[in-house]
C-alpha positions in Angstrom: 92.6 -37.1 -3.1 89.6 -38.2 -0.8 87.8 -35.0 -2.0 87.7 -35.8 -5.0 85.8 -39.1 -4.3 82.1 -38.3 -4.1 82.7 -36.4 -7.9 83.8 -39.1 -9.1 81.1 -41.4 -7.7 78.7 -38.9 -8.8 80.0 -39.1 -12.1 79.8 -42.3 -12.9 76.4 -42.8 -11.7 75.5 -39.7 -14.3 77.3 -42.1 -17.0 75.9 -45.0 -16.0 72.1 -43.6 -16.1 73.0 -41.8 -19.6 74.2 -44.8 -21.0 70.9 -46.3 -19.9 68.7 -43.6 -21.0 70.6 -43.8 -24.3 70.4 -47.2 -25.1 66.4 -46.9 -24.5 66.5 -43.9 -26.7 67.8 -45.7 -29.0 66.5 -48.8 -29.5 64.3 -49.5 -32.9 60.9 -50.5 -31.6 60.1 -51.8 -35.1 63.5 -54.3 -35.0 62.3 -57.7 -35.5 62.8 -58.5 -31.9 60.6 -55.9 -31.1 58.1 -57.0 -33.4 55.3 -59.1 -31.9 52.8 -58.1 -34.6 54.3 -58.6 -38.5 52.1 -57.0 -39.9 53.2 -53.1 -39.0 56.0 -54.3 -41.6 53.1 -55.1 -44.7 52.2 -51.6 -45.5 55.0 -50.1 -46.8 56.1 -53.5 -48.1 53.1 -53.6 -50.1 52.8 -49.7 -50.8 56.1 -49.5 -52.2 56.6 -52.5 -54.2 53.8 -52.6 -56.0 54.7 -49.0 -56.8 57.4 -49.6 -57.5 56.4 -52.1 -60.2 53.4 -49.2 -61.6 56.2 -46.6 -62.4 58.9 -48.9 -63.3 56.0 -49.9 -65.7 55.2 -46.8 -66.9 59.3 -45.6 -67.3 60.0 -48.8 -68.9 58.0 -52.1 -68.7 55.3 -51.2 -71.3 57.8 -49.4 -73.5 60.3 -52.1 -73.8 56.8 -54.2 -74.1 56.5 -52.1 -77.3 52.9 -50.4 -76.2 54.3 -47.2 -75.4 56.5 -45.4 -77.0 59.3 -42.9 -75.6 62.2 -41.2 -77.5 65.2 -43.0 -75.6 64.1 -46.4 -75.8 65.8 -46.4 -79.2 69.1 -46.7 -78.1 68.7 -48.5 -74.7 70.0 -44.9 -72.9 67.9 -46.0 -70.0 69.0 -49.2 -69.7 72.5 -48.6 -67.9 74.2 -50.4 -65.8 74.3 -47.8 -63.3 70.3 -47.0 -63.3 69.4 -50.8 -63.2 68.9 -51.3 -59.3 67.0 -48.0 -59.8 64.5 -48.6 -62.7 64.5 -52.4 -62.7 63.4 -53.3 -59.5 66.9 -54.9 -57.9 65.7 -52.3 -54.6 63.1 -55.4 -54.1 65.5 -57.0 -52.1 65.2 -54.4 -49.5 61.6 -55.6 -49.1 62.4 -59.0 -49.1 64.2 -58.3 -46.3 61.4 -57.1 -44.7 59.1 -60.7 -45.7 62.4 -62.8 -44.3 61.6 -60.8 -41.1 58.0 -61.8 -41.3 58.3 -65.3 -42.0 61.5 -65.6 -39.0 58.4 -63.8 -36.4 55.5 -66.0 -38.3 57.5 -68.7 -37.7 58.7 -68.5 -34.1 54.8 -67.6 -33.1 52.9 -70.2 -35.6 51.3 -67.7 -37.3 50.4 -69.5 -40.4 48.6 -66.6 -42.5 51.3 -64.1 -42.0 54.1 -66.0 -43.0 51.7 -67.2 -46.2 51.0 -63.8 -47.0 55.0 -62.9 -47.1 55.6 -66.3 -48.7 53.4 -64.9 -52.0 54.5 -61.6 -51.8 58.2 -62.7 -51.9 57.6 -65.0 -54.5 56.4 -62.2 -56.6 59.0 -60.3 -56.1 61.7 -63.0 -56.4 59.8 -64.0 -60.0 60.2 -60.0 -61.4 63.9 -60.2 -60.5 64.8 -63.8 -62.5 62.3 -62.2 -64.9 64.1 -59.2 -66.0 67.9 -60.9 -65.2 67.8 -64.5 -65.2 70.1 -65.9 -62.3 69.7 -63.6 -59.4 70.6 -64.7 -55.5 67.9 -66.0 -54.1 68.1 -68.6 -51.4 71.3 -67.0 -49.8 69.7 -63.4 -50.4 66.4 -64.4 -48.6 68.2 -65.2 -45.2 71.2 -62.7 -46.0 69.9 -60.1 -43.4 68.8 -63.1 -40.7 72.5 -65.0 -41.5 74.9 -62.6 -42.0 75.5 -63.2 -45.3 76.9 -59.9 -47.4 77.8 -61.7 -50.9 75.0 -64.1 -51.5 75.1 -66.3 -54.1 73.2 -66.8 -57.3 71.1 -69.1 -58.6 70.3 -70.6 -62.2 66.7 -69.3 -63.0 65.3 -73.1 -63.3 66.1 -73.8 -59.4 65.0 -70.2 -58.5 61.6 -71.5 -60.3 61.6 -74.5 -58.6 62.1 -72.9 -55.1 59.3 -70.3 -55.7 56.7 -73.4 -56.6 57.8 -74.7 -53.5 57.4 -71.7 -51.6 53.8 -71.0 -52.9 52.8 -74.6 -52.4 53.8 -74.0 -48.6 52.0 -71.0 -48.8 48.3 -72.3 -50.2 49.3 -74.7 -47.1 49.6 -72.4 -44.8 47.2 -69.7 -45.5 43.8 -70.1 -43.5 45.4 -72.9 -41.2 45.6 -70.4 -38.0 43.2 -68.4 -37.3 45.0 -64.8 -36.6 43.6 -61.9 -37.9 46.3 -60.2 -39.9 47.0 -56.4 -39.9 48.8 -54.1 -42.2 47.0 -55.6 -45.4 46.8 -53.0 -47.5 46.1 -55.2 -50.4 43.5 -57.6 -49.4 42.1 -56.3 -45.9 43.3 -59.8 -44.1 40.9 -61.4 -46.7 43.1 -64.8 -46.3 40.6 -66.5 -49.5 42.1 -63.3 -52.0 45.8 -64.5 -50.8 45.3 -68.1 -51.4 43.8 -66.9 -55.1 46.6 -64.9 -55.5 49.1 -67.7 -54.8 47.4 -69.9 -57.1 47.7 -67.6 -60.1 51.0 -66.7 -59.5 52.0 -70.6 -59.7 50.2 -70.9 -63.1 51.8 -67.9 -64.1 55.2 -69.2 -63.0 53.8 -72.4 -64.6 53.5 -71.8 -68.0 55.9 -69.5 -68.1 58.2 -72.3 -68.0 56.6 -74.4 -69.9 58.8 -74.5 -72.7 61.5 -76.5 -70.4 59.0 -78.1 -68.2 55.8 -80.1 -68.9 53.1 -78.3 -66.6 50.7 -80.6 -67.4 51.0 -82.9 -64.0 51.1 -79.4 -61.5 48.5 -78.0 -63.2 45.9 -81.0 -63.3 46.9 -81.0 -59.6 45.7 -77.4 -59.5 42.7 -77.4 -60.5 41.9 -80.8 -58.9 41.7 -79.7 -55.7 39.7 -75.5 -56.2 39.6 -75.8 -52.4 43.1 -75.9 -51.2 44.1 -74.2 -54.8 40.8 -72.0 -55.8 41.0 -69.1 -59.1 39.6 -66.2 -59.2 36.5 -65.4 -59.9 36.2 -62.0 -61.8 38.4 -59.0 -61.6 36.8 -58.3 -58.1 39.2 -60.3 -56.5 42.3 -60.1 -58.6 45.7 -58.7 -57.0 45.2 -55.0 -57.5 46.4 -52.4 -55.2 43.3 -49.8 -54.7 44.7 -46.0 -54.6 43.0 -43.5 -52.2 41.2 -40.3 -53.5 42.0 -38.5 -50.4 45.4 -38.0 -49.9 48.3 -38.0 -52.6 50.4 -40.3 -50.3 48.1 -42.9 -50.9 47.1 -42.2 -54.6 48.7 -43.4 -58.3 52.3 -42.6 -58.3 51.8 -41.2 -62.0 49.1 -38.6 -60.8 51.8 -36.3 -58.5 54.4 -37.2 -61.3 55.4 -34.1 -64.0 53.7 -33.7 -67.2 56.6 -33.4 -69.2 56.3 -37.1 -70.6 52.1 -36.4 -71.5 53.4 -33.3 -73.2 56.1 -33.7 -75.3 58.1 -37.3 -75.0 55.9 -40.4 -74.0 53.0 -41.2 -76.6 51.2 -44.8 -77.3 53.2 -47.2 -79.6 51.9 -47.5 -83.2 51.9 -51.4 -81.9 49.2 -51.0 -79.8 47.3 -48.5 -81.9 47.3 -51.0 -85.0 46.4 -54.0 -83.2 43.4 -52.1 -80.7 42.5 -50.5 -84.4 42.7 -54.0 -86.2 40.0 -55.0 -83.6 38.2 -52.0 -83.8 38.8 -52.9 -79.9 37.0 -50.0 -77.5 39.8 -49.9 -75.6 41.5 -47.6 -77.5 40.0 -44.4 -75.8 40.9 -45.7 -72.5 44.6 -46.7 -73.3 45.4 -44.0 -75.6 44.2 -39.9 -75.6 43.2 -38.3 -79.4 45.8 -36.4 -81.0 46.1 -33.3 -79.8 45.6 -31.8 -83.5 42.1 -34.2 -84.0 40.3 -32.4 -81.3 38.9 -29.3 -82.1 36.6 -26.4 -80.7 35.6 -25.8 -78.3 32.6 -29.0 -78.3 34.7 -31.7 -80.1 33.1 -34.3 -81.3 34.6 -37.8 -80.9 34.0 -39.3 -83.8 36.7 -36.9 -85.3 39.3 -38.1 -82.9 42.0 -39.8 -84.2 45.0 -41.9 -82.4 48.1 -42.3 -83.7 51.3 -44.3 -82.0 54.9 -44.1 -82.9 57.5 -46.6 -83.6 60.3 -46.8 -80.9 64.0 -46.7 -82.5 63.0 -45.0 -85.4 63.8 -41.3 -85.2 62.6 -38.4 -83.9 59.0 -38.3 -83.3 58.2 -35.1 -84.6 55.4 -32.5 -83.3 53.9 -34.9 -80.0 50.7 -33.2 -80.6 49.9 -35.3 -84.1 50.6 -38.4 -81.5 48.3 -40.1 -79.2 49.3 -39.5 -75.3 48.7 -42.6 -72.7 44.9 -42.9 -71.6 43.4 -40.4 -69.0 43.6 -43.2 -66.3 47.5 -42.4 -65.6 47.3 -39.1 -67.0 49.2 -36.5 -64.2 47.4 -33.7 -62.3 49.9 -31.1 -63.7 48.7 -32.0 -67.4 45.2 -32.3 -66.4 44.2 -31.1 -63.4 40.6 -31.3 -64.2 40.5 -34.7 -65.6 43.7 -36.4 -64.0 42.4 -39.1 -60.7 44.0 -40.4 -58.1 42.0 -43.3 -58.1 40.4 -44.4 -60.9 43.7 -46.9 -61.9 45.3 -49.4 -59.9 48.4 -51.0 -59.4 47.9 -54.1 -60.9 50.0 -57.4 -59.7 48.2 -60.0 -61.2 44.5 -60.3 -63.2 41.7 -62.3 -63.8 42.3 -61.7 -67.5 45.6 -63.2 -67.2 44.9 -66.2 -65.0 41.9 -67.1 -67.7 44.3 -66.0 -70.8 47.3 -69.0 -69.4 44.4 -71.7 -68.8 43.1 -71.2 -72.4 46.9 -71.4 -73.7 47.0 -74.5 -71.7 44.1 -76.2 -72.9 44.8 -75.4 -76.4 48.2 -77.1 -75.8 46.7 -80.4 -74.2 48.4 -79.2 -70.7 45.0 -79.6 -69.3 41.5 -81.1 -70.2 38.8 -79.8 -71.8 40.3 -79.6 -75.7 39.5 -76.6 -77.6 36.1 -75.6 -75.9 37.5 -75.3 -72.6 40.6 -73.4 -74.5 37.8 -70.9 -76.0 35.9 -70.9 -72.9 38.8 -69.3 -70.5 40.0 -67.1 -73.5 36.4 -65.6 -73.9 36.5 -65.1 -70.2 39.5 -63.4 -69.9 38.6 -60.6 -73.1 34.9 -59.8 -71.6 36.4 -59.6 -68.0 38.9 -56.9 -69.4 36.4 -54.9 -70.8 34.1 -54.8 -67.9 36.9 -54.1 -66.0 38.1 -51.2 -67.9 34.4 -50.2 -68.1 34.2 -49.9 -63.9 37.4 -47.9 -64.0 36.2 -45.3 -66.5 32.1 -45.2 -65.1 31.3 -41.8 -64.8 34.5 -39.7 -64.5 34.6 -38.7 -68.3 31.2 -38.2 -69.2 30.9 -34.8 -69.0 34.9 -34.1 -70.4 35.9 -33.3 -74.2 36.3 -37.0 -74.5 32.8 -38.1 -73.6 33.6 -41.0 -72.4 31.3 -43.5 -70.7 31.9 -46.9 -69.1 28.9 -48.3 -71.0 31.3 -47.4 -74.3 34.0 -49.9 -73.6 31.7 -53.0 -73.7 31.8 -54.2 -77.0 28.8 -55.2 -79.2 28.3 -59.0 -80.1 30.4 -58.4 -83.3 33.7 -57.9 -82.0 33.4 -61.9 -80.8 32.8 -63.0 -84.4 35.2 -61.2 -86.4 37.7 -63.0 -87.6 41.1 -61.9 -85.4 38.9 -62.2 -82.6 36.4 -66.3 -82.9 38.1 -68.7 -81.7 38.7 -70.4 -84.7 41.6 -71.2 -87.4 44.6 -73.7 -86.7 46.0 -74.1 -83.3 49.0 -71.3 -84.1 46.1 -69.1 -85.1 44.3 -69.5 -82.1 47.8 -69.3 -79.8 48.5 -66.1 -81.4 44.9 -64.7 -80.7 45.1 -65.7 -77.2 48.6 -64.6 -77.1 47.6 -60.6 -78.1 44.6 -60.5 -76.0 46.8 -61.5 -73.5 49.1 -58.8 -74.3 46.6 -56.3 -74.8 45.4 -57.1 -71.2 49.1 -56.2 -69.6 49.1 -52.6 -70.3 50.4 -51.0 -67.3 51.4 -54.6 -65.6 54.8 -53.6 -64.7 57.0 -55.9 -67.2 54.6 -58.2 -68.1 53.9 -57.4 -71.3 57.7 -57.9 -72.7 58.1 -61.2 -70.5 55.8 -62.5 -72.5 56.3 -61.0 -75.6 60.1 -62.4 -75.1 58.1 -66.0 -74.4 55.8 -66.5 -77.4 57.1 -63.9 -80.1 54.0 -62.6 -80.1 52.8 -59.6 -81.2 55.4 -59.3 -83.6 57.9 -56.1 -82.7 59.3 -53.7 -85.3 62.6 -53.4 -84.8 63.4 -49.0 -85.6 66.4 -48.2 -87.8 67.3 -45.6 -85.6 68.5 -48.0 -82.8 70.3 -51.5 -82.2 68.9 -53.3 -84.2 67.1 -55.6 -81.7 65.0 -55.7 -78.8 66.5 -56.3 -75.2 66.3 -59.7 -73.8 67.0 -59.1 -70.1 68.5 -56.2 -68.0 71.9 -55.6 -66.7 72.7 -56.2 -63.5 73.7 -53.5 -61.3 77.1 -51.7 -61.2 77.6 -52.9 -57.4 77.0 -56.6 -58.0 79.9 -56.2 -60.5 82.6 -54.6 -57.7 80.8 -56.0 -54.6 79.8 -59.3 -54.9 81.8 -59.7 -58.1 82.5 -63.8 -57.6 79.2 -64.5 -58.2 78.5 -62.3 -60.1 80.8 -63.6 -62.4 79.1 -67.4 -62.2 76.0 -65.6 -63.1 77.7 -64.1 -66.1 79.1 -67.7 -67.2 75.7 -69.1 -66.9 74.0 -66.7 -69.1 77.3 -66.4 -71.3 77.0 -62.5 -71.2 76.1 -60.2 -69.1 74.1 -58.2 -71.7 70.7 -56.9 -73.2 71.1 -60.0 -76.1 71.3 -62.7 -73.4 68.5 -65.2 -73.0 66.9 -66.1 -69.5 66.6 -69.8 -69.2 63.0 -70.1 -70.0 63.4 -67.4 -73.0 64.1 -70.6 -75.6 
């Protein structure tokens, strides 16, 4: 047997060095105790959620928000149980996962702008997901990875609210109280000011958004009490917008690698949102919507014989797509217009200027804030000229020299559209609530599912219901087919809290 000895030395030195070697091999440098820097975890937190939210937009949001229209909205096909985690945004969680990690580094290192930043971001993300399903898990989900916890429970959408004001009020706390420069900012370049006006929008959004079960009026007198610790933003310069690249398609609109089966034969602009841009006589319509296919002809068209037509979801088959208007050139695909199609020239748009102006004007109007009716037409007036220049920046140049001769300079309306009548401020205080209220919506196209959250809060633009489907308009999503076998307990609460799990069901603010 002694023979044998030094081999078996020999070998378990090998094993012990290969264990070694394997365990260094195979360690995650990016694990959270790896981490020293947070921010190598923003990128692709920021890159694919807001992504996420364009195409989920584009799929869904701004047809359920009845400005596109697509041949299976009808009957809700899309809306299955078994799709929701894909189309409706329950894969946020994964990124929250990711912001828990930042905030539990930001935390142990006093980084006070990091764990801001990933104290807004998940508050976003937290208010799409009580958004589109009223009680989701929230507390429990946010430390799930960090606690161990694999059946988190849910929450009733009014304490979700509350904990998300909270969270942002830490966060405009926090944000510019160290003095680390922050990396992986692929929304705002470290520029700690945008973060702190992005927080503040995001509570008035949250803000009046509730508003029919809470007063706002004490939180938001607080807000704009104190610009410094709370400040607005200023013009669509500094809103939440992701900017796409021009140089590589990793980097650019998600719509403009995407196939051009939808521009071609099945996703068109809703007769909705032709009739109220064409009620306006609005110069938006040439950016949101392409001519009919049949209205542009030779080989020189002339745009003033373009026409646009929409059609009206859950009400049969649309017929021949090319006597329909397609979505504007900004999110038109390569593959259905390769000369025309940009990577760049939209964004992926969180949260606007336009939108922050269009809630203080609704506020004012209501008496939540001061200023009466002038302030009221003041932010409203802001909010419609901001989303024409804005639109007008996008489009510049690009389509000057197309078949659509389009110009920036053309979506700047003239001092008329102000004075028409669906348009001044004037009338009763419902007149002027719904004026603000379809500006509003107008100014949501392409906002992931902004448009029908608020739509679903005011009533406002009115929605024909098709008599090819339902019979109503959806009211929430389904939750996913795993929460129903996995996590099925609380699930279940959920369900007894909302009374149904089903596309009728009200959220809590929906009222």
């Amino acid at each position: 047997m002694k023979k044998y000895k030094p081999v078996i030395f020999f070998f378990f030195l090998f094993l012990v060095s290969c264990t070694k070697d394997f365990e260094e091999i195979n360690s995650n440098p990016n694990s959270p105790e790896k981490i020293t820097t947070p921010g190598v975890l923003f990128t692709n937190v920021i890159r694919g959620s807001v992504n996420d939210n364009f195409s989920s937009s584009y799929r869904m949001g701004v047809i359920v928000g009845d400005m596109n229209y697509n041949n299976f909205s009808g009957d809700f096909s899309n809306w299955a149980r078994a799709d929701a985690s894909g189309l409706f945004l329950w894969k946020y969680y994964d990124y929250i996962r990711d912001l828990n990690e930042v905030i539990s580094i930001a935390d142990a290192g006093g980084m006070g702008n990091y764990k801001g930043i990933a104290l807004v971001l998940r508050s976003w993300m937290f208010q799409n997901l009580t958004d589109l399903y009223g009680p989701i898990p929230f507390r429990e989900a946010a430390n799930a990875k960090l606690e161990g916890i694999n059946r988190p429970k849910y929450e009733q959408q009014q304490t979700i609210y509350q904990g998300l004001l909270a969270d942002l009020e830490e966060a405009s706390t926090l944000l510019g109280s160290t003095t680390e420069k922050v990396e992986g900012d692929i929304l705002f370049s470290g520029d700690i000011s945008r973060w702190k006006k992005f927080s503040t929008g995001l509570m008035i959004r949250l803000l009046m958004r509730q508003s029919k079960q809470v007063d706002p009026s004490s939180a938001l007198a607080n807000i704009l009490n104190n610009p410094g610790k709370y400040p607005l933003f200023t013009s669509n310069a500094d809103q939440a917008a992701l900017q796409y690249i021009a140089d590589n398609d990793g980097n650019s609109s998600p719509l403009f690698t995407r196939s051009a089966s939808d521009y071609v034969t099945s996703t068109r602009v809703s007769k909705n949102l032709v009739d109220n841009l064409k009620l306006l006589n609005d110069p938006r319509l040439p950016v949101y919507a392409l001519p009919t296919q049949v209205s542009v002809v030779g080989t020189n068209p002339d745009p003033a014989g373009f026409d646009y037509v929409g059609g009206v979801n859950a009400n049969g088959p649309l017929g021949d797509p090319r006597n329909f208007s397609a979505p504007g050139i900004l999110w038109a695909p390569r593959s259905y217009s390769p000369d025309l199609a940009s990577r760049d020239a939209t964004q992926g748009i969180i949260l606007t200027y336009s939108e922050e102006q269009f809630n203080l004007a609704e506020a004012a109007e209501k008496g939540y804030i001061s200023g009466g009716a002038a302030a009221a037409e003041a932010y409203y007036l802001n909010g419609i000229k901001d989303q024409f220049a804005y639109y007008a920046g996008r489009v510049g140049t690009r389509y000057a020299a197309s078949y659509l001769k389009l110009k920036g300079e053309d979506v700047i309306p003239g001092d008329s559209y102000y004075t028409q009548s669906d348009v001044a401020y004037t009338g009763t205080q419902e007149q002027k609530l719904e004026k603000i209220a379809r500006q509003k919506w107008l100014s949501l196209y392409f906002v992931g599912f902004e448009a029908w959250f608020e739509w679903r809060r005011t009533g406002f633009p009115g929605i024909v219901v098709g008599t090819q489907g339902p019979g109503y308009i959806a009211r929430r999503c389904l939750y996913p087919a795993d929460e129903t076998r996995i996590n099925v307990d609380n699930y279940n609460q959920a369900v007894q809290w909302l009374g149904a799990d089903d596309l009728k069901s009200r959220v809590w603010w929906d009222k």
